[in-house]
C-alpha positions, 0 to 999 in steps of 0.5 A: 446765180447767188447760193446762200443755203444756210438762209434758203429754208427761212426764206422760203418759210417766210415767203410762204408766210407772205403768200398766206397773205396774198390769199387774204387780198385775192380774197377780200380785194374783189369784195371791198373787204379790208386786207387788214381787219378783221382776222383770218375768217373761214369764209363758210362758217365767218368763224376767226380762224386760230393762229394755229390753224393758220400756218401756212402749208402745215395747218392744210395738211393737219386739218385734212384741207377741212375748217376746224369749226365747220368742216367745210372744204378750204380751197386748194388754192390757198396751200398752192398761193403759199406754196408759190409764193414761197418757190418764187421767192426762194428761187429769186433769193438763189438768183439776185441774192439780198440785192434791191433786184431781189426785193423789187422783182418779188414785189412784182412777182407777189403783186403778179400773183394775186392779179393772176388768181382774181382774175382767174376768180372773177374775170376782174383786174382790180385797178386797186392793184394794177393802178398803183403798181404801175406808179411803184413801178416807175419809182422802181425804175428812178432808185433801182439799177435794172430799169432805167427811167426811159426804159420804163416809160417806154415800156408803160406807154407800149404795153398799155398802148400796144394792149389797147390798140389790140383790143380796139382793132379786135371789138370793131371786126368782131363787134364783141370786147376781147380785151378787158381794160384790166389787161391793158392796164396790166401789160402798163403795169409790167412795162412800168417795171420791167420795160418795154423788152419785157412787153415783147417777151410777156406778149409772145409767150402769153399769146402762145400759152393763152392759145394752147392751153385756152384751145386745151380748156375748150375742147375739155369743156366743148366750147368754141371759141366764144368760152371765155378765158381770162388773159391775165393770169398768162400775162401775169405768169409770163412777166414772171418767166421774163424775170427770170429767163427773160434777158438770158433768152432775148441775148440768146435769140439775138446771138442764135442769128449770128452762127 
């Protein structure tokens, strides 16, 4: 792991900055809205929000989580965006330092988080952004030294695939969709830049937290197993463990074999 303290508190500030950015796309994308204009907007009141007002993290905590103009309540979501966006990037910082590794992964990761909280918004993967990741994805792979060019195609066809063919085998025994054609396009986009090791690793453990905490949610909420929940943010969040941990577990798990 690469240590460079003195850049840490920039790097987190302005990763927070990004993510006060990724709230405007989880917000506008699933509406058609511009990402680019107009201004920041209390989405109550429409009223411009004042660049003073939005500082990411700081301005929340001064305004007591209430718009200045209308004192509607802003969502907890956009201080936790903020606050994720900026941990994620510290933390890819501390480990791949200013390497291409480090830029591409947190691309991956902001582009991962916005997929996450839309789909956790409105049950959608807009193909505005699961689409074109996967074309940077692959470019990722042919100028970057992490992925090669097979591993990422592989990973493209096996992600996509291997979601689809699930999805098609889960409508015909139960005759209802299981699986939205975002999360297959999803997986495509993760296996485009990570490559096909990661679809093995991001299926499994998001199967595994999809179920526990899918169980979780429906008994909280008394369900059965017809609540629906969505499964991107599981995929998303568990591309971003693989970035991570994901080698150093996989050659763990191989190597545990062999004492």
């Amino acid at each position: 792991m690469v240590t460079h303290g003195s850049t840490a508190i920039p790097i987190f500030l302005l990763s927070c900055c990004i993510g006060s950015f990724l709230n405007v796309c989880i917000y506008r994308l699933p509406l058609s809205l511009s990402i680019v204009s107009p201004r920041s907007f209390c989405p109550h009141c429409q009223a411009a929000i004042r660049a003073y007002d939005n500082i990411p993290l700081l301005s929340y905590l001064l305004l007591g989580g209430k718009c200045r103009n209308c004192g509607a309540k802003i969502p907890w979501r956009y201080p936790l965006v903020e606050a994720l966006t900026g941990g994620v990037g510290l933390a890819l910082f501390l480990k791949f330092g200013f390497t291409f590794a480090f830029f591409s992964s947190f691309g991956l990761s902001a582009v991962l988080i916005v997929i996450a909280f839309i789909d956790l918004d409105h049950r959608i993967i807009p193909d505005v952004i699961s689409l074109p990741g996967i074309a940077i994805g692959f470019l990722v792979a042919i100028f970057g030294p992490s992925v090669t060019v097979k591993e990422s195609l592989i990973g493209l066809l096996a992600g996509g695939g291997s979601l689809y063919v699930v999805a098609l085998v889960y409508e015909a025994l139960t005759k209802r969709e299981g699986m939205g054609g975002g999360d297959v396009k999803l997986l495509a986009m993760i296996g485009a830049w990570l490559g096909w090791k990661a679809i093995l690793f991001t299926l499994f453990f998001a199967s595994l937290s999809g179920t526990l905490i899918g169980g979780g949610v429906m008994l909280i909420h008394k369900q059965g197993r017809h609540y629906a929940i969505p499964f991107g943010p599981f995929l998303a969040f568990s591309a971003l463990a693989y970035v991570f941990f994901g080698p150093e577990l996989i050659d763990w798990y191989l190597n545990w074999g062999r004492f």
